[in-house]
C-alpha positions in Angstrom: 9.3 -5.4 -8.5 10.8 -6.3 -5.3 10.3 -4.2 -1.9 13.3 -3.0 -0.2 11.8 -1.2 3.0 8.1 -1.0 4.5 7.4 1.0 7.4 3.4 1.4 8.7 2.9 4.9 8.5 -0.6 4.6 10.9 -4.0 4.4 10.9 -6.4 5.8 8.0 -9.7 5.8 6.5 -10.8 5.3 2.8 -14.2 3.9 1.1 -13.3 0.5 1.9 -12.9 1.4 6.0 -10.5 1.3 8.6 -6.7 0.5 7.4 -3.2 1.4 7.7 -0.8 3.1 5.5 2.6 1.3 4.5 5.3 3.5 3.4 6.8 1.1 0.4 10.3 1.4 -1.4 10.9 -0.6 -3.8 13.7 -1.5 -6.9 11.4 -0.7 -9.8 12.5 3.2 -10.9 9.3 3.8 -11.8 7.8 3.4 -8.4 10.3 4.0 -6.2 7.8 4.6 -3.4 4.5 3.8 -2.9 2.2 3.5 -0.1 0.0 1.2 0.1 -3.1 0.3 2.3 -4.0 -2.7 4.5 -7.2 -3.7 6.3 -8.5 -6.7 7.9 -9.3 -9.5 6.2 -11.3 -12.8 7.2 -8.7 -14.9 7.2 -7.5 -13.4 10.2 -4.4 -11.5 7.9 -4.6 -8.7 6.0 -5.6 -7.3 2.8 -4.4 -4.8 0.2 -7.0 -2.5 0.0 -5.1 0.2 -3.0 -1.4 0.7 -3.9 -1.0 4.5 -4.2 1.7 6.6 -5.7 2.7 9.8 -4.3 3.7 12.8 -6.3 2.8 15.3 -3.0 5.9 17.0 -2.0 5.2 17.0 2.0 7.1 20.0 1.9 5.4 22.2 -0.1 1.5 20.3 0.2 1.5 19.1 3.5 -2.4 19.4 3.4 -5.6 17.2 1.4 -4.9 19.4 -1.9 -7.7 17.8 -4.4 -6.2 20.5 -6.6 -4.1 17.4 -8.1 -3.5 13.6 -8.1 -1.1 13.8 -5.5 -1.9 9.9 -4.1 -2.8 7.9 -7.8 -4.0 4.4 -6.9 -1.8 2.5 -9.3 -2.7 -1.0 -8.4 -4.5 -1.8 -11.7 -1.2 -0.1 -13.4 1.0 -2.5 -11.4 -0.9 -6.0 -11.6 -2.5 -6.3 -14.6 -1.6 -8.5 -17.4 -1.2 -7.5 -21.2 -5.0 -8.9 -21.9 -6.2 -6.4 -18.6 -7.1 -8.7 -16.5 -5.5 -8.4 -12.5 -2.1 -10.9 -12.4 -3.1 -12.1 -8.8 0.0 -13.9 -8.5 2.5 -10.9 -8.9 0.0 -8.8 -6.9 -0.2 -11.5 -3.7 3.9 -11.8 -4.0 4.0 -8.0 -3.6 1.4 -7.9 -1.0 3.5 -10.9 1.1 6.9 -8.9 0.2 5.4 -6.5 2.6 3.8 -8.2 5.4 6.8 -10.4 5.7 8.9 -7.1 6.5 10.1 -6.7 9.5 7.2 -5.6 12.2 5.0 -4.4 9.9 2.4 -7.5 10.6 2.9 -6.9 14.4 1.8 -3.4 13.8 -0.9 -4.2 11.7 -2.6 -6.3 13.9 -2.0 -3.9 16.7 -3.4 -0.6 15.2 -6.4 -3.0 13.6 -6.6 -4.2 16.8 -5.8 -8.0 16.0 -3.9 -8.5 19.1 
């Protein structure tokens, strides 16, 4: 799976705390578009906090509906190997796939306030 456009979406909250959102497209036609979520890491980057799917049509459920799995965290579903276990290499490409787009690190650090 190879990611075709990223674009930071802005700021959020989720269990694991402050992040962003990153609007992802990618080649694979079963996950055309998925957003996924960065926070800071200790390294002075960022990590991946969840890869969600969206099946909200902003349309029609422009509001929290908990009615249905509207955002799926798929990241399991995407990374892990045949004998379940996490494929941390294809998951860390994926990951560097994004931040390597285009202003997206510049505008992680600046909504995570990293400068």
């Amino acid at each position: 799976m190879n990611v075709t456009e990223a674009k930071v979406r802005g700021k959020a909250e989720r269990n694991e705390g402050r992040c962003c959102e990153v609007e992802v497209h990618t080649d694979r036609p079963e996950t055309p578009e998925l957003i996924a979520y960065f926070g800071p890491s200790s390294d002075n980057d960022f990590d991946m906090v969840a890869v969600v799917r969206s099946d909200a049509d902003e349309a029609a459920d422009w509001f929290d509906n908990s009615m249905h799995n509207a955002y799926e965290d798929i990241a399991i579903e995407l990374f892990e190997t045949s004998t379940m276990k996490t494929d941390w290499g294809r998951r860390e490409t994926f990951k560097e796939q994004i931040l390597s787009y285009p202003g997206i690190r510049t505008e992680l650090g600046r909504l995570l306030d990293r400068g």
